[in-house]
C-alpha positions as a printed NumPy array, in Angstrom:
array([[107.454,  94.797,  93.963],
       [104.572,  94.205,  91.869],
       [102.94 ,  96.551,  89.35 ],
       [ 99.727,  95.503,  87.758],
       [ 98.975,  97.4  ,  84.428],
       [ 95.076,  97.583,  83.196],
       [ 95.345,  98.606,  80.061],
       [ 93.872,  98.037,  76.244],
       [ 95.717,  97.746,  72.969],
       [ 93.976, 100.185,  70.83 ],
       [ 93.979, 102.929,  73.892],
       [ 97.217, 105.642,  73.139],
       [ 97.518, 106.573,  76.573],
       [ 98.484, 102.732,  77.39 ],
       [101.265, 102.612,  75.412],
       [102.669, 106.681,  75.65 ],
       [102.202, 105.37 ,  79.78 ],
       [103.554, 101.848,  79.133],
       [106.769, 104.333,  78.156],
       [106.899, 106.689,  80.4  ],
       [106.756, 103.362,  83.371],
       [109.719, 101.711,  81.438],
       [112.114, 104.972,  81.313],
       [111.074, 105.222,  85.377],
       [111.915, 101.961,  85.97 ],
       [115.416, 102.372,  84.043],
       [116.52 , 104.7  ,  86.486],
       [115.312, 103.01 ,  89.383],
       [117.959, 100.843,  91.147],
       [116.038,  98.156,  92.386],
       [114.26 ,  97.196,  88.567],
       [115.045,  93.578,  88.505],
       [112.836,  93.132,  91.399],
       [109.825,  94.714,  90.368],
       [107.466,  92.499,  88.561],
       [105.152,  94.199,  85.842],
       [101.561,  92.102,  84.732],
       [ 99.731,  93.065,  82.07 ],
       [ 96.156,  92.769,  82.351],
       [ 92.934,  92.864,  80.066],
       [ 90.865,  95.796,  79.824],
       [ 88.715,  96.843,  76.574],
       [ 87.5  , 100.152,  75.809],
       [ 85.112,  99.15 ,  72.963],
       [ 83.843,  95.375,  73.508],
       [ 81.638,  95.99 ,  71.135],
       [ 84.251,  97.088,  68.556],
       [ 84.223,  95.263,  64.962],
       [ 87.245,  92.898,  63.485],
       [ 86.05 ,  94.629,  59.841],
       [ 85.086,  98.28 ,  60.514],
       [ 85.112,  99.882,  57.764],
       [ 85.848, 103.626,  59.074],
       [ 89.111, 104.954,  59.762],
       [ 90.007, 106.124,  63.251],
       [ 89.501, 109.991,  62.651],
       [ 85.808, 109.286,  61.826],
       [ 85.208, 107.126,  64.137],
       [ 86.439, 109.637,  67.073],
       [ 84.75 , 112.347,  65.446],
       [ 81.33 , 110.223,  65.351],
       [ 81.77 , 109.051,  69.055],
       [ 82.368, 112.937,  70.497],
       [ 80.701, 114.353,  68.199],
       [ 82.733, 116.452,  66.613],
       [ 84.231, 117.191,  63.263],
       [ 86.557, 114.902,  61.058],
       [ 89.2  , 118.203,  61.015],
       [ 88.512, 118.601,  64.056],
       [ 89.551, 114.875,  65.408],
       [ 92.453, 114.979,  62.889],
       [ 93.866, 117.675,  64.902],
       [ 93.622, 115.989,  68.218],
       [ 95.185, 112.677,  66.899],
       [ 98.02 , 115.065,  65.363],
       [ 98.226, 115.928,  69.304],
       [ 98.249, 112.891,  70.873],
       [100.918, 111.947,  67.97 ],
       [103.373, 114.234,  69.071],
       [102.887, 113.336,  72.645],
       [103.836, 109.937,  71.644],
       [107.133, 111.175,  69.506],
       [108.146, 112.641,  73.141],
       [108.98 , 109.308,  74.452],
       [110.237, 107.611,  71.133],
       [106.506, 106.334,  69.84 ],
       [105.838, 107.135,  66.082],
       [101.507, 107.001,  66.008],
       [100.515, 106.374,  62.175],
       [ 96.715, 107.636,  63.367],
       [ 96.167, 107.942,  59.407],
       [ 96.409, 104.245,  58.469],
       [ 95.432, 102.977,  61.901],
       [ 93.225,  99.85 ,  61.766],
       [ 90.376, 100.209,  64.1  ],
       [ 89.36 ,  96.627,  65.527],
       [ 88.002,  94.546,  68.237],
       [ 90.792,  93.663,  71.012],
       [ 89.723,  90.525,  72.225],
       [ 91.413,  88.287,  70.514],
       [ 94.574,  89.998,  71.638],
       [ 94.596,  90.027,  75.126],
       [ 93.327,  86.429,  74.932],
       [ 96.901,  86.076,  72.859],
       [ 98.732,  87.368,  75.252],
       [ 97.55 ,  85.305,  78.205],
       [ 98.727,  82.593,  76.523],
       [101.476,  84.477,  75.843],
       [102.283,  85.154,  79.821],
       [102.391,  81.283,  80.331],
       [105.159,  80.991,  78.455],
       [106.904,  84.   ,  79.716],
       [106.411,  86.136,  76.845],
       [103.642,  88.712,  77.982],
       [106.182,  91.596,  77.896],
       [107.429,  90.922,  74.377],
       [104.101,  90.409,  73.165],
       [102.464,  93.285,  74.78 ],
       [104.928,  95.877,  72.733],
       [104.683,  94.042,  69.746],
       [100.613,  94.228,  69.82 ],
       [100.664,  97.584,  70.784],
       [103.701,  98.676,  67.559],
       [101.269,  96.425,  65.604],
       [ 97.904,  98.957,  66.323],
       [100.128, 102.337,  66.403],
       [103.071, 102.247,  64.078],
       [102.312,  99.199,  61.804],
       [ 98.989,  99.306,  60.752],
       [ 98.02 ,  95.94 ,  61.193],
       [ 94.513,  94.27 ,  62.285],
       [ 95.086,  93.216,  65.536],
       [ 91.621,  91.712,  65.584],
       [ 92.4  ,  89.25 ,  62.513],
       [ 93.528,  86.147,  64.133],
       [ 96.127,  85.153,  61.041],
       [ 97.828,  88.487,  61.894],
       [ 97.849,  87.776,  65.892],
       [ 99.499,  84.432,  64.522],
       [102.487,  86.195,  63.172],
       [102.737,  88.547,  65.69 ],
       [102.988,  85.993,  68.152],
       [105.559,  84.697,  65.98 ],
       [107.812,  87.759,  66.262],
       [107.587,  88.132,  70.017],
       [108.886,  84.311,  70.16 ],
       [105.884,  82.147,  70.193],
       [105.08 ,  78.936,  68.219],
       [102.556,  80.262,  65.192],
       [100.518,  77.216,  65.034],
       [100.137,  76.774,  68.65 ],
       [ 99.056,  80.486,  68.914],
       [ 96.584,  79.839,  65.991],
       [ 95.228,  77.019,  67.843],
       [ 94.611,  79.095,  70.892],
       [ 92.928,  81.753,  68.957],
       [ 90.799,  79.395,  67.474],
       [ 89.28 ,  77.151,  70.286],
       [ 88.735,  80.15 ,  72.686],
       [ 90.819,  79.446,  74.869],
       [ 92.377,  82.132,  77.657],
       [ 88.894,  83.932,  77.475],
       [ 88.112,  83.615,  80.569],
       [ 91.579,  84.846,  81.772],
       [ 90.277,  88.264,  79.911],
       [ 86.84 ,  88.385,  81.804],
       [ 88.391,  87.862,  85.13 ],
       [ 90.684,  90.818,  84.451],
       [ 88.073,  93.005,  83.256],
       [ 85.929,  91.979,  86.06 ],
       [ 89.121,  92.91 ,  88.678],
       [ 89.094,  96.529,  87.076],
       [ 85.323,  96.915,  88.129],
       [ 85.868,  96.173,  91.433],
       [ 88.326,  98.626,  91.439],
       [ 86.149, 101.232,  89.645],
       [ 88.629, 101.436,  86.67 ],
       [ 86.719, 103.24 ,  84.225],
       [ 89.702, 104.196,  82.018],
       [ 93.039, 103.007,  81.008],
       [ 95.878, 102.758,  81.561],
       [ 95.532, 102.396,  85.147],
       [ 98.95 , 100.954,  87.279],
       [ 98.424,  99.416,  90.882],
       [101.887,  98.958,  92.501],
       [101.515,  95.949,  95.352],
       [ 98.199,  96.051,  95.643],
       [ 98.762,  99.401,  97.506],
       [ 98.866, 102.653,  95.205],
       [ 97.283, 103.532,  92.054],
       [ 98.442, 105.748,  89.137],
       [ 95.498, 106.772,  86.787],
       [ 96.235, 107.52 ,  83.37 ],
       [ 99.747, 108.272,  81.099],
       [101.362, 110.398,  83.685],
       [104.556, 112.181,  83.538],
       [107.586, 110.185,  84.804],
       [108.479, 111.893,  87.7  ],
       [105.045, 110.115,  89.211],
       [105.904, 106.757,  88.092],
       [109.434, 107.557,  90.342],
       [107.85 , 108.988,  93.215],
       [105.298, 105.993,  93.276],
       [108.377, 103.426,  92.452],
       [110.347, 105.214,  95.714],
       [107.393, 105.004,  98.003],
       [106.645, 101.753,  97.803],
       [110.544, 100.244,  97.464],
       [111.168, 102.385, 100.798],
       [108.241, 100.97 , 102.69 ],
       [108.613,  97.104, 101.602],
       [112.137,  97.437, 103.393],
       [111.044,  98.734, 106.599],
       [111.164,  95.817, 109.02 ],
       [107.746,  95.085, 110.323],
       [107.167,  95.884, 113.835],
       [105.212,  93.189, 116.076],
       [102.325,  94.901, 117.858],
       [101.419,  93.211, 121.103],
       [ 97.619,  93.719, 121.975],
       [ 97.21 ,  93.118, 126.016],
       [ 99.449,  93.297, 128.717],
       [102.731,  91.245, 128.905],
       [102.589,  88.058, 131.091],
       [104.912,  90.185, 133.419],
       [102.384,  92.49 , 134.201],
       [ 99.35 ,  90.154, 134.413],
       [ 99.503,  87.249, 135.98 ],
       [ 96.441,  85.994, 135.45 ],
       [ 97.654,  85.511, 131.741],
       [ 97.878,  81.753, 130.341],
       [101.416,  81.268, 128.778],
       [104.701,  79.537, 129.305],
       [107.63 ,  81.303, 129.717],
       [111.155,  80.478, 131.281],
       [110.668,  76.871, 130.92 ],
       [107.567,  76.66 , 133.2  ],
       [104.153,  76.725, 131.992],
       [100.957,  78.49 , 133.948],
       [ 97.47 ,  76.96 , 133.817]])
């Protein structure tokens, strides 16, 4: 089975849903056949590496609301995050473009290190503070999920995996993805936004019970038997 996650690294929902898909896959039996790919998706592509507001202002700005007022909901979404084991640091959270990042971990998938790097990128945003948009920091990170510094530095700098990020954005728009995180399991059924585990299951049982059903061969027309006008060769003899 494959599951294909859109999702972006400065979106909460992605990675309070990233944990609520890992905890159903725990219990599932079958989890070392099920394949999960992480793929690009950016709320803000026109999000700065430098911004200079923190994230309460700029929610409150964008929905126009107060700054008290977007405290409280980060406060919110905080707590839903301490329900499966996330600590959100909304207060020193560095707002930034994500580019760069899911360019890193493209490269990151070739050498079989997407899943690694995905959590770290995501801790990085949430819990650690960190610009994920500065490409020295990406460089470390990469470092820490198991990648070569330098070579990640190098990828960062000449652009490459860029397109790997367009084509993944451009995938979500033919699928009318218009938020994140979004989960397609085998190109079959979709599961919009962080939902509660029991969905993830459900979704997980479906498809596992309907990949093992034997396919049945439908024969269109009558059987040679019955028509023997057909063309065919059957018994060792052939008609013509």
């Amino acid at each position: 089975m494959r599951i294909d996650v859109w999702s972006d690294y400065a979106c909460p929902f992605c990675y309070i849903g990233k944990r609520r898909l890992e905890h159903a896959l725990s219990q599932f039996a079958d989890r070392d056949k099920v394949e999960v790919v992480f793929r690009s998706f950016q709320l803000d592509p026109s999000a700065r590496t430098d911004e200079t507001r923190d994230i309460h202002d700029m929610l409150a700005s964008k929905y126009g609301m107060t700054r008290d007022k977007a405290q409280a909901m980060n406060a919110q979404l905080a707590e839903q995050a301490s329900g499966v084991g996330l600590q959100f640091n909304f207060d020193t959270v560095v707002p930034t473009n994500t580019f760069d990042a899911h360019r890193l971990n493209h490269y990151a998938a070739t050498k079989g290190k997407a899943k690694e790097m995905t959590e770290r990128l995501l801790k990085a945003y949430f819990t650690d503070s960190v610009n994920i948009g500065d490409r020295k920091v990406l460089a470390l990170l990469a470092s820490e999920a198991g990648l070569d510094a330098a070579e990640a530095s190098a990828v960062l700098e000449n652009g490459a995996y860029a397109d790997e990020v367009n084509q993944d954005i451009a995938a979500a728009q033919q699928l009318n993805v218009t938020g994140v995180p979004f989960f397609v399991f085998n190109n079959k059924y979709a599961v919009s936004g962080a939902q509660p585990g029991p969905v993830f299951t459900e979704v997980l049982d479906t498809v596992w019970a309907e990949e093992q059903k034997a396919p049945q061969l439908q024969v269109v027309g009558q059987p040679k038997s019955q028509a023997p006008d057909a063309e065919g060769c059957d018994d060792g003899s052939c008609s013509i």
